[in-house]
VMD Tcl script that draws the C-alpha trace (Angstrom):
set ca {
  {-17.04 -46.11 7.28}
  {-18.19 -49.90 5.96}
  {-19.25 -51.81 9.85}
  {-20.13 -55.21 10.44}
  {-22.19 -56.57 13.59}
  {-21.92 -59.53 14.91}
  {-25.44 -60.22 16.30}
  {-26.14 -63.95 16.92}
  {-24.61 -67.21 16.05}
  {-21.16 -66.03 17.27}
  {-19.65 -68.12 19.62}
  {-22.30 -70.57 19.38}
  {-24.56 -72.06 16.63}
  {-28.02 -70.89 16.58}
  {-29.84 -67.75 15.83}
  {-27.78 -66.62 13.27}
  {-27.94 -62.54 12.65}
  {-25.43 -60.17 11.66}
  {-25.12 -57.02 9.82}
  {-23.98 -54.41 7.47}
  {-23.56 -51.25 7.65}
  {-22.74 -48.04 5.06}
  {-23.66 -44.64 6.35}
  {-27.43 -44.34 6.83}
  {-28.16 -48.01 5.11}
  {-28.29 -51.25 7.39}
  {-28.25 -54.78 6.21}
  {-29.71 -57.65 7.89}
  {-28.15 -61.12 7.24}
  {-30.46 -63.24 8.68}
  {-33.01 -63.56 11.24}
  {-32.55 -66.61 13.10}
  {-34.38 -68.07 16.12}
  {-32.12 -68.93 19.05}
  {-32.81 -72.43 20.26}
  {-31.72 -73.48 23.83}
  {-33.06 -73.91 27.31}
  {-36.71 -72.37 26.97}
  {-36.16 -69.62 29.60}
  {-33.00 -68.55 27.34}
  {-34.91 -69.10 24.29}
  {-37.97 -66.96 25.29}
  {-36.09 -63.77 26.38}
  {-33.01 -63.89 22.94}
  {-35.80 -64.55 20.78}
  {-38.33 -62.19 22.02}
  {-36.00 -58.70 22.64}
  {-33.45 -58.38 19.43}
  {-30.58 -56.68 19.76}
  {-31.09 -53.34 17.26}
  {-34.12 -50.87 16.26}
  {-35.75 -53.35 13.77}
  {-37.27 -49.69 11.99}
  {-34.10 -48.81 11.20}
  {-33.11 -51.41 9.13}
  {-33.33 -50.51 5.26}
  {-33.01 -54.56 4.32}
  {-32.49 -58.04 4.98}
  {-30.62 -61.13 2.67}
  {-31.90 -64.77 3.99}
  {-28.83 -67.35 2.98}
  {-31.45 -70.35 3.32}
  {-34.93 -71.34 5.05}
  {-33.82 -73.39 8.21}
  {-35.28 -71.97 11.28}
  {-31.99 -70.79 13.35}
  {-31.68 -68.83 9.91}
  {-35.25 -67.09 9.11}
  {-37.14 -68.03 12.18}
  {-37.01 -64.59 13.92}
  {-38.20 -62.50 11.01}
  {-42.09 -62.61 11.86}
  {-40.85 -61.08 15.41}
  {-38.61 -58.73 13.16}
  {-41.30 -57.48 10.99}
  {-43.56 -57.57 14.38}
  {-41.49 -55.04 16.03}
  {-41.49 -52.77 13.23}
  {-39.39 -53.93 10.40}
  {-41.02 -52.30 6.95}
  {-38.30 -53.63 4.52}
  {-37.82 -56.76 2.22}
  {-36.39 -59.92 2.74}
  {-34.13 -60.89 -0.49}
  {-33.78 -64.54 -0.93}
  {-33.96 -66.84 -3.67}
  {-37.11 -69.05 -5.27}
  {-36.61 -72.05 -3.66}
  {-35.81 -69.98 -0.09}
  {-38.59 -68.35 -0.43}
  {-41.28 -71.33 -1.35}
  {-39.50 -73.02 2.07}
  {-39.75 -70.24 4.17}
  {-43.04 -70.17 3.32}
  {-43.39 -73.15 5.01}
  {-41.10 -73.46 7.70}
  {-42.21 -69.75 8.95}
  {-45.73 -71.09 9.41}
  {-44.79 -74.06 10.99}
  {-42.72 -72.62 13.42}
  {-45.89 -70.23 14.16}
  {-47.76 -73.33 14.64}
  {-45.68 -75.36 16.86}
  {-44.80 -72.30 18.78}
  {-48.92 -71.93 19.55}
  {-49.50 -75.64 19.94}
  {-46.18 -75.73 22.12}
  {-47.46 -73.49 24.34}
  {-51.09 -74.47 24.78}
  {-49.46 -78.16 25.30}
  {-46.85 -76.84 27.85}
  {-49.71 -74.05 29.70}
  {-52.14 -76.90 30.18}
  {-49.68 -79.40 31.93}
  {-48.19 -76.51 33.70}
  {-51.19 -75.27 35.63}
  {-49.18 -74.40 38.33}
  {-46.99 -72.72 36.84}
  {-46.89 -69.15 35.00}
  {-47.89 -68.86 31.34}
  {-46.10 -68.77 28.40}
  {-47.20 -67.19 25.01}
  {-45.58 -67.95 21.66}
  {-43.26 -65.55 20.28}
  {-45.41 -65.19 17.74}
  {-48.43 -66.24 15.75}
  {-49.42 -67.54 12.02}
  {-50.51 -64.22 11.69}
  {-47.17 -62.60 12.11}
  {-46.18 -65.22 9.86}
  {-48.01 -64.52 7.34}
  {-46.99 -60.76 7.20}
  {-43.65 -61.30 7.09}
  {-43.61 -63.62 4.07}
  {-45.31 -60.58 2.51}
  {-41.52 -59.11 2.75}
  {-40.49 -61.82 0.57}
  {-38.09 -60.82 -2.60}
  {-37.14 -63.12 -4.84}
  {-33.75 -62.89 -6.53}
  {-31.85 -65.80 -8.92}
  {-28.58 -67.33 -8.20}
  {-25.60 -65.36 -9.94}
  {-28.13 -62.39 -10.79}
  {-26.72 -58.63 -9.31}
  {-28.83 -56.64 -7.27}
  {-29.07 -53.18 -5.25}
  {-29.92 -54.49 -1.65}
  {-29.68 -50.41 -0.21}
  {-27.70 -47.83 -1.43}
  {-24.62 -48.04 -2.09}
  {-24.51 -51.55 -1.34}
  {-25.13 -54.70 -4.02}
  {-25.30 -58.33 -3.42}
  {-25.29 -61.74 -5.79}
  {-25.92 -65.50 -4.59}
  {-24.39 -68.43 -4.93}
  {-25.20 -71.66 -4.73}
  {-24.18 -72.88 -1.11}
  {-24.85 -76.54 -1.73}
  {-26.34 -76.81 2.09}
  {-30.53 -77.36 1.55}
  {-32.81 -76.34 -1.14}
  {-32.12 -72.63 -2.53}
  {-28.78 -72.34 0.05}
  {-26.75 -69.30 -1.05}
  {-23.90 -67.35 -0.11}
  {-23.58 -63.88 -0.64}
  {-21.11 -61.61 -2.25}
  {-21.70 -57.57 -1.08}
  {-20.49 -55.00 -2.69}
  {-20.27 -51.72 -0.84}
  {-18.92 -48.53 -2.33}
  {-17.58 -45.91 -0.64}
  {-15.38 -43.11 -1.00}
  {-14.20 -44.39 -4.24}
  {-13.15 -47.87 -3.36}
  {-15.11 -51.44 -3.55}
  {-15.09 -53.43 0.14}
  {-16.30 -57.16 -0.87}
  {-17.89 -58.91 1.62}
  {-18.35 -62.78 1.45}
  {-20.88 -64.79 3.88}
  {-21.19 -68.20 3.56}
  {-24.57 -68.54 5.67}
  {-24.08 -72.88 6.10}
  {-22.18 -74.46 3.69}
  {-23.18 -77.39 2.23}
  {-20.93 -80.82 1.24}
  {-19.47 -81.79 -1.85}
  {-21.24 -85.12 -3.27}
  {-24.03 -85.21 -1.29}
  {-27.25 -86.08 -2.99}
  {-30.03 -84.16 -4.91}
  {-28.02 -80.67 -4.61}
  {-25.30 -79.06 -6.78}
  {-21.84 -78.97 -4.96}
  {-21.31 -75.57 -3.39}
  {-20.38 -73.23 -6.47}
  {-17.19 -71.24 -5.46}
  {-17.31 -67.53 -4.17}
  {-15.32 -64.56 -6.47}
  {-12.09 -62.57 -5.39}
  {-13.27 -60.71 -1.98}
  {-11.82 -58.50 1.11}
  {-13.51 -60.04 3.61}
  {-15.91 -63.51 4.45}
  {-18.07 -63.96 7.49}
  {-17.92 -68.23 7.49}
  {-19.62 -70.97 9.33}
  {-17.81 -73.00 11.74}
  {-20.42 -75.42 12.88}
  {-18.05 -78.29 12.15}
  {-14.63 -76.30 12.13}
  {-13.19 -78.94 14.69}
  {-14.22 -82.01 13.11}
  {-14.16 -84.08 10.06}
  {-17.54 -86.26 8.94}
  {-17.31 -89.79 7.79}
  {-17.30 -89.96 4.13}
  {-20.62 -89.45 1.95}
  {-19.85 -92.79 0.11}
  {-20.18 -95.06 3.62}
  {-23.36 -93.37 5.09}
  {-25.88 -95.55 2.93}
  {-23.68 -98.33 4.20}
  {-23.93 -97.50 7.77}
  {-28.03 -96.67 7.48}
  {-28.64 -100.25 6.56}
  {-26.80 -101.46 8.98}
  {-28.33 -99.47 11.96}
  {-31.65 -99.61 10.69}
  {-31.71 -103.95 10.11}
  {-30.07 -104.58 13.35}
  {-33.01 -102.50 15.48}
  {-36.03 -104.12 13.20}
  {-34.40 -107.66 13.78}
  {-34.71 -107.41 17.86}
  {-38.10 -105.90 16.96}
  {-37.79 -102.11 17.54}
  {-38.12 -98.73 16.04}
  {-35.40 -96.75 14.61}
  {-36.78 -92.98 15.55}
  {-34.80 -90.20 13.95}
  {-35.16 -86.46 14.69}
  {-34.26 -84.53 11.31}
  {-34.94 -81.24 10.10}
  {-38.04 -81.36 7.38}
  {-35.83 -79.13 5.23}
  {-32.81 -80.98 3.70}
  {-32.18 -83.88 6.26}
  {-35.68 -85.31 5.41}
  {-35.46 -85.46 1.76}
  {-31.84 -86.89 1.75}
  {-32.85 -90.03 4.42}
  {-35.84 -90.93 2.14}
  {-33.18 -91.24 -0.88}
  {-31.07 -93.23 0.56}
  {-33.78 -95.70 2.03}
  {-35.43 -95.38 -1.39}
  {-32.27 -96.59 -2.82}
  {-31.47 -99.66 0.08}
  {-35.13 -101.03 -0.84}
  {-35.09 -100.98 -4.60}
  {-31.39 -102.57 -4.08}
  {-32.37 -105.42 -2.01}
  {-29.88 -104.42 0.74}
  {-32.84 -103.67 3.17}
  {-35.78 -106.28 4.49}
  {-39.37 -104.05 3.86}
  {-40.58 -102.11 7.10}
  {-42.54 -99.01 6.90}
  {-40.97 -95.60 6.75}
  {-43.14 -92.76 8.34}
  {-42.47 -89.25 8.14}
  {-44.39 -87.56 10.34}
  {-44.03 -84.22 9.55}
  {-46.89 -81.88 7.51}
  {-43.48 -79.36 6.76}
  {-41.83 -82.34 5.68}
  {-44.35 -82.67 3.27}
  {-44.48 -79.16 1.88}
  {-40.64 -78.90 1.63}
  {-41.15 -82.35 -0.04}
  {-43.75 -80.80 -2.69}
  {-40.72 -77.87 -2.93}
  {-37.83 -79.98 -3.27}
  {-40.11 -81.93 -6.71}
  {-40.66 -78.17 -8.20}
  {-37.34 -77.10 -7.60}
  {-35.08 -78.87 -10.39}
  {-33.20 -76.37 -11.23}
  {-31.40 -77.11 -7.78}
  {-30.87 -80.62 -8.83}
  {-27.05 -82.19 -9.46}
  {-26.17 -84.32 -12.51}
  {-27.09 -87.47 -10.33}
  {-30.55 -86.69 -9.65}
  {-31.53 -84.92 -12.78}
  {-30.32 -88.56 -14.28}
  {-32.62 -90.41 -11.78}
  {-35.97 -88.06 -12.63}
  {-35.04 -88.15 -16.24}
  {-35.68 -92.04 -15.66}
  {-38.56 -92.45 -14.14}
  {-37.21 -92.41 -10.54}
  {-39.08 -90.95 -7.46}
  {-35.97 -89.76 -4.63}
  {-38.65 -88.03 -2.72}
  {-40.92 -91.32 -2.50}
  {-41.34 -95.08 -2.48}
  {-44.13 -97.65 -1.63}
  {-43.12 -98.82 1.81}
  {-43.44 -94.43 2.79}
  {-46.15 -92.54 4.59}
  {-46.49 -88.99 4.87}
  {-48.51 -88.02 7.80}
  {-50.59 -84.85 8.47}
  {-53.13 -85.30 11.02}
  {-52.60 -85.56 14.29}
  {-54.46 -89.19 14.53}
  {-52.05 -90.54 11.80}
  {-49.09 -89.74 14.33}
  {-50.97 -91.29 17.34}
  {-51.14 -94.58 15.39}
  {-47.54 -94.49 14.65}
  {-46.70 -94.81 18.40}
  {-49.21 -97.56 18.97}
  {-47.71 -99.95 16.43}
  {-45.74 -102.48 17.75}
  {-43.96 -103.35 14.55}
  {-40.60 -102.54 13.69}
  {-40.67 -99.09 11.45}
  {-38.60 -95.93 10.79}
  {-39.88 -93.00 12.09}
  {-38.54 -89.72 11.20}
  {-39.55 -86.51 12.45}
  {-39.01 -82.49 13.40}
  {-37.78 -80.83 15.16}
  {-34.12 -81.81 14.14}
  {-32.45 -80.70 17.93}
  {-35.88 -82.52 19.94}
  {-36.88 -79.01 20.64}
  {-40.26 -78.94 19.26}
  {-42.90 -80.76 17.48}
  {-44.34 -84.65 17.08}
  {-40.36 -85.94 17.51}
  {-41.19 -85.28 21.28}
  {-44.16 -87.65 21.05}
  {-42.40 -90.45 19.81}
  {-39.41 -89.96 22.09}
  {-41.33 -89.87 25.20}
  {-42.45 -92.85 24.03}
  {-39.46 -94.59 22.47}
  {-36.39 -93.87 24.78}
  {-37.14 -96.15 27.48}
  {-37.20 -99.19 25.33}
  {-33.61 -100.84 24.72}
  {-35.39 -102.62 21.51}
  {-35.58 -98.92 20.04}
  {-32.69 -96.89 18.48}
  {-32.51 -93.17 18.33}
  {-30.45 -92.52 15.54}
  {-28.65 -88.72 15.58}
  {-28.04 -87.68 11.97}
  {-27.66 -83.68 12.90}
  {-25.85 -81.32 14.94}
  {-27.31 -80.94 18.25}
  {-26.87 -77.32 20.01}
  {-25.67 -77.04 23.36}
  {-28.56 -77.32 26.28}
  {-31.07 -79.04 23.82}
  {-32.83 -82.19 24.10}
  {-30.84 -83.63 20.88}
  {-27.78 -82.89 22.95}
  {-28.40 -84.76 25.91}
  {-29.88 -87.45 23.97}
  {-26.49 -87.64 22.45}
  {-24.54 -87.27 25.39}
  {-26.61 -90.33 26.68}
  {-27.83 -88.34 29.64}
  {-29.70 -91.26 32.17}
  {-33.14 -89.05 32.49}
  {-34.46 -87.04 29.60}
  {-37.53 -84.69 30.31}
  {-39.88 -83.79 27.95}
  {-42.55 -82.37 28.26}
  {-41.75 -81.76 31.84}
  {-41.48 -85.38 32.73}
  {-38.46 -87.47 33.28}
  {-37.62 -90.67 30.96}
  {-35.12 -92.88 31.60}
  {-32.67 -93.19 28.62}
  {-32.92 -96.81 27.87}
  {-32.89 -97.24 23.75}
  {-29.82 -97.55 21.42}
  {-28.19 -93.89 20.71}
  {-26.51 -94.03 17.22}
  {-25.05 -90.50 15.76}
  {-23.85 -90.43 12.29}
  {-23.05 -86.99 11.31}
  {-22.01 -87.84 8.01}
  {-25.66 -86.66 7.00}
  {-24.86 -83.63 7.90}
  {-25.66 -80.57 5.31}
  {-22.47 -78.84 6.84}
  {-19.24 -79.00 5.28}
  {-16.67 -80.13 8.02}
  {-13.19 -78.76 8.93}
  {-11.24 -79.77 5.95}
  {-14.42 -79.38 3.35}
  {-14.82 -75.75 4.66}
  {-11.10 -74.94 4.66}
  {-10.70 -75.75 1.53}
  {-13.59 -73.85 0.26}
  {-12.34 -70.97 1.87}
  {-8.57 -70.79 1.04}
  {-9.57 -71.12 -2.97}
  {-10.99 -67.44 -2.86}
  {-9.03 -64.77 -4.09}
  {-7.77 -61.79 -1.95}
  {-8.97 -62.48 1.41}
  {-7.67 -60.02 4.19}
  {-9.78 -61.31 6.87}
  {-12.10 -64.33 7.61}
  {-14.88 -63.86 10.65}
  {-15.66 -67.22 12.06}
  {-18.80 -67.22 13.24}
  {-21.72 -69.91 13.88}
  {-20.36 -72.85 15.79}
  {-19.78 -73.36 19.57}
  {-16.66 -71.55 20.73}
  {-13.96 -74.40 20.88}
  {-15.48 -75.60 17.23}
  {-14.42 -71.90 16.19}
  {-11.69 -71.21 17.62}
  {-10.19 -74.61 16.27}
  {-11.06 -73.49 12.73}
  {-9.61 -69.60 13.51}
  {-6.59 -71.56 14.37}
  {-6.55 -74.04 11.68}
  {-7.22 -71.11 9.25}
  {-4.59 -69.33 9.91}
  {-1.92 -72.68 9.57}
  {-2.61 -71.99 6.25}
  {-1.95 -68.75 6.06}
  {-4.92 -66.63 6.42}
  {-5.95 -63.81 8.40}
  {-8.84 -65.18 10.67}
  {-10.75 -63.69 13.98}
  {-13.37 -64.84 15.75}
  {-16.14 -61.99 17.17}
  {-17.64 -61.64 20.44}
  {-21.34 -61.52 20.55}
  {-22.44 -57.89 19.76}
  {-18.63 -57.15 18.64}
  {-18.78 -54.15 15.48}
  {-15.83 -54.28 13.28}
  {-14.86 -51.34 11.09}
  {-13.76 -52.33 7.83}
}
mol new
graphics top color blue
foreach p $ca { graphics top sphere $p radius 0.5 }
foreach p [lrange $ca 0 end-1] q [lrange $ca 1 end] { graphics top cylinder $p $q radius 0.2 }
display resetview
């Protein structure tokens, strides 16, 4: 009997796992990092939920870290199989794995040394483990049929979400009979730039979707340039920053287009642009070797001579020093950095020293998971700690989720309801209320949908 598992990213956003099963073969989809209060964090991310040794394989829809970020702790604890992804997955989890090694390290040297008083931490794991686990690394082209264990096969499509995105199509056979089983892993939106719109999914029995938006609609594509220039001019004319915490992977790459595009238009007085990010940089160097990802747009725009991934008033920065110098500037800049929920990394350096100042803007252009920094940033909380120290909340808070890689309520509904011969749709990966609102909207027209429980197994 065909089983799915619901393991994480049900009933909330993060850590995204799940599985299936046929007879003696197991199938990971996805090894995501939980991210959350760091007590939480520590013990989800550290103790997974299933014998990683028995697992005969694992399908990665995309690079971000609540996707991949568990899989050096998953090979760690005795995982021996590969990890099937495509080209442009792979060449970012390359990246993003070590990073998240890094920060993980630096995090908790940074945290252990303040903390004297307190007990240790250690990182869950280390660029070593890292390293190992992008040995797993399969690579497997869009569209392109493959046996991912016995019995069952699996072919990506382009999701349309970041670089390499896919959702999956299984096939499992049994008994006779072909069960199709869809996941979307995140969805991406129609029109937005440098990526392909997200390629519709074949007839199928079944589809395991994303909800992370199921109970909300995004402002159009067309009026986020707009909407940038606007925020960004009004903070440099009183004089202050504009700090933005994005994820290196996707949100990154998309922001420096659109600025790219407001300078060479006129519509934006010069200030520097800093990304301070090293990953942003390598997903950067990805994004340029990856044109076979490209949409019509952008192909247009290289084929001309244009540079979407970089313009004169932009700095890259590596070292450590380059990001110290950022903060003691006194000039009006844009500063965008990782992690993309304020959980991690340099953003917490320049928000401990940006939030206090009402001449600054912190400008929200992500989701933000429940009980994370991003979160209470957006829910304006007075006093934000970080790094163990209260700030008072005294900067401009601007959220404009129309940058978001996610397709919203509608966009996801109606990639959904176009395929063919669905029984059942599994709404996972969004806080409860945003999936239960898209279970419910769902099934207004007309579908079967269900929403797990963490841990629930569902024979098919």
């Amino acid at each position: 009997m065909a089983e799915l598992q619901f393991y994480g990213a049900v009933r909330s956003v993060t850590g995204s796992m799940h599985a299936i099963r046929r007879g003696d073969s197991e199938v990971l989809l996805e090894c995501g990092l939980y991210q959350g209060k760091r007590k939480d964090t520590l013990k989800r991310n550290r103790h997974l939920p299933f014998d990683p040794g028995k697992l005969t394989a694992c399908t990665l829809s995309h690079a971000h870290i609540d996707h991949s970020g568990n899989l050096p702790n998953l090979v760690k604890n005795g995982y021996k199989g590969p990890v099937y992804a495509t080209s442009a997955t792979c060449d970012l989890g390359r990246a993003l794995l070590k990073d998240s090694a890094y920060i993980q390290q630096k995090d908790a040297e940074y945290w252990n040394r303040k903390n004297k008083d307190k007990a240790p931490i250690e990182p869950i794991y280390t660029e070593q483990d890292a390293r190992e686990a992008l040995t797993r690394f399969s690579v497997v082209d869009y569209h392109r049929r493959f046996e991912v264990a016995p019995g069952i096969h699996a072919t990506f499509f382009d999701a349309g979400h970041i670089l390499g995105s896919a959702a999956t199509l299984y096939e499992i056979e049994e008994h006779g009979r072909t069960i199709r089983i869809g996941f979307t892993g995140d969805l991406g939106r129609p029109n937005h730039p440098i990526l392909r719109d997200p390629q519709r999914m074949p007839r199928m029995d079944y589809l395991i979707t994303e909800s992370t938006y199921g109970n909300r609609l995004h402002e159009a594509v067309s009026s986020m340039k707009d909407r940038l220039r606007e925020v960004v001019q009004r903070t440099a004319d009183r004089g202050g920053r504009i700090v933005i915490p994005a994820f290196s992977v996707g949100r990154t790459q998309n922001l420096v287009y659109y600025l790219a595009e407001l300078f060479h238009e006129g519509a934006l007085d010069p200030l520097p642009v800093y990304v301070d990010s090293p990953l942003a940089i390598n997903a950067s160097k990805a994004y340029r070797d990856h044109a076979e990802c490209y949409d019509a747009e952008t192909e247009a725009l290289m084929a001309d001579g244009g540079k979407p991934f970089g313009f004169d008033l932009l700095t890259y920065t590596r070292s450590v020093e380059e990001s110290k110098e950022i903060n003691a500037s006194k000039h009006p800049c844009v500063i965008i950095s990782a992690s993309g929920m304020c959980e991690g990394g340099r953003i917490l350096h320049h928000l401990k020293h940006s939030v206090s100042d009402p001449k600054n803007t912190i400008l929200i252009v992500g989701y933000q998971a429940v009980d994370t920094l991003g979160r209470r940033i957006v829910d304006e909380v007075p006093k934000l700690k970080i790094y163990g120290k209260s700030y008072p909340l005294r900067a401009e808070v601007q959220r404009m989720n129309g940058f978001s890689a996610h397709a919203d309520r509608d966009e996801m509904a109606s990639y959904v309801k176009n395929i063919p011969g669905l029984k059942k749709v599994f709404v996972v990966h969004g806080e409860e209320a945003s999936s239960l609102a898209f279970q419910a909207y769902l099934e207004k027209l007309g579908l079967s949908a269900y929403v797990p429980q963490p841990l629930e197994c569902v024979e098919l």
